[in-house]
C-alpha positions as CSV (number, residue, x, y, z in Angstrom):
1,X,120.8,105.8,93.0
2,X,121.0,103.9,96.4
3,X,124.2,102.0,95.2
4,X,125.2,106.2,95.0
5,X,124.1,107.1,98.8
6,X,125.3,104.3,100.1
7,X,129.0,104.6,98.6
8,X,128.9,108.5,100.0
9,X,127.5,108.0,103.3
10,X,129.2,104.6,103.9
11,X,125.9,102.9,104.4
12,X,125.8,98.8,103.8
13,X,122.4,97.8,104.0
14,X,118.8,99.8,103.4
15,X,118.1,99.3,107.4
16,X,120.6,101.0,108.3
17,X,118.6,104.4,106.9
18,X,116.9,106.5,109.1
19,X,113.0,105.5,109.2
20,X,110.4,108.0,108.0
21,X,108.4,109.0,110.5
22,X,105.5,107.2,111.0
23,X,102.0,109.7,110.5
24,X,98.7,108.5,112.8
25,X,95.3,109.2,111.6
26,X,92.6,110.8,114.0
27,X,89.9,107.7,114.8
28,X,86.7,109.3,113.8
29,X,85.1,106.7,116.0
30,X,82.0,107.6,118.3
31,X,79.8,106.3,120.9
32,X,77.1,105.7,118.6
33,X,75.3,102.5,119.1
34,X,75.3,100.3,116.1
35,X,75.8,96.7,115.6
36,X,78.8,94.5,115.5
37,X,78.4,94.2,111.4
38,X,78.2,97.8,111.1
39,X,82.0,98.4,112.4
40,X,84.9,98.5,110.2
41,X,87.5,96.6,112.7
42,X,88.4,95.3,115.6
43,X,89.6,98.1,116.9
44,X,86.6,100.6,116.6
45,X,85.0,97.1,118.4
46,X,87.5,97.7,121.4
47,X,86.7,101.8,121.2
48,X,83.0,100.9,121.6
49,X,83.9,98.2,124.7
50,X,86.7,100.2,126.7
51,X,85.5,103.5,126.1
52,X,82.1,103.7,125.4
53,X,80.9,101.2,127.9
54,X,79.1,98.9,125.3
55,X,79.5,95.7,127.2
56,X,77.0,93.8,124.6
57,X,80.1,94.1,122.3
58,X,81.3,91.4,124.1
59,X,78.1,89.0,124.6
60,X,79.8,85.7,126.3
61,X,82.1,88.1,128.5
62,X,85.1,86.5,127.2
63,X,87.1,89.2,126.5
64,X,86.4,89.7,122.8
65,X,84.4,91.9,122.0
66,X,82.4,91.6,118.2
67,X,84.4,88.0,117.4
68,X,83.1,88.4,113.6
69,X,86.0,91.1,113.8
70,X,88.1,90.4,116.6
71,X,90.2,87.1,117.5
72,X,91.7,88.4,120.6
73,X,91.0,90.6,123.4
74,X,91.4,93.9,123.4
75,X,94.5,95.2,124.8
């Protein structure tokens, strides 16, 4: 089949077809206070720092916050 759609549309290599869109899922993240073991990534970690104001997420103030998760700093 793609050996088909690529002789009619003149197409030489799978990148050069368009990309599906990509589809983003609502966070259902919240402000509730629970510990670092109870989050399910690094990024709900950042939510509860940056947004939330949870600065024990990042206990040596290094940037990190919840290292069991997280390697880097948020961005």
């Amino acid at each position: 089949m793609w050996i088909l759609l690529f002789a009619l549309t003149g197409l030489s290599q799978a990148e050069d077809l368009p990309q599906s869109p990509r589809i983003e899922t609502a966070q259902a993240w919240d402000c509730a206070d629970v510990s670092c073991k109870a989050l399910g990534s690094c990024e709900e970690a950042c939510y509860k720092l940056q947004q939330c104001g949870q600065s024990k997420r990042d206990g040596d103030n290094d940037g990190i916050p919840c290292e069991n998760l997280c390697s880097r700093p948020c961005d």
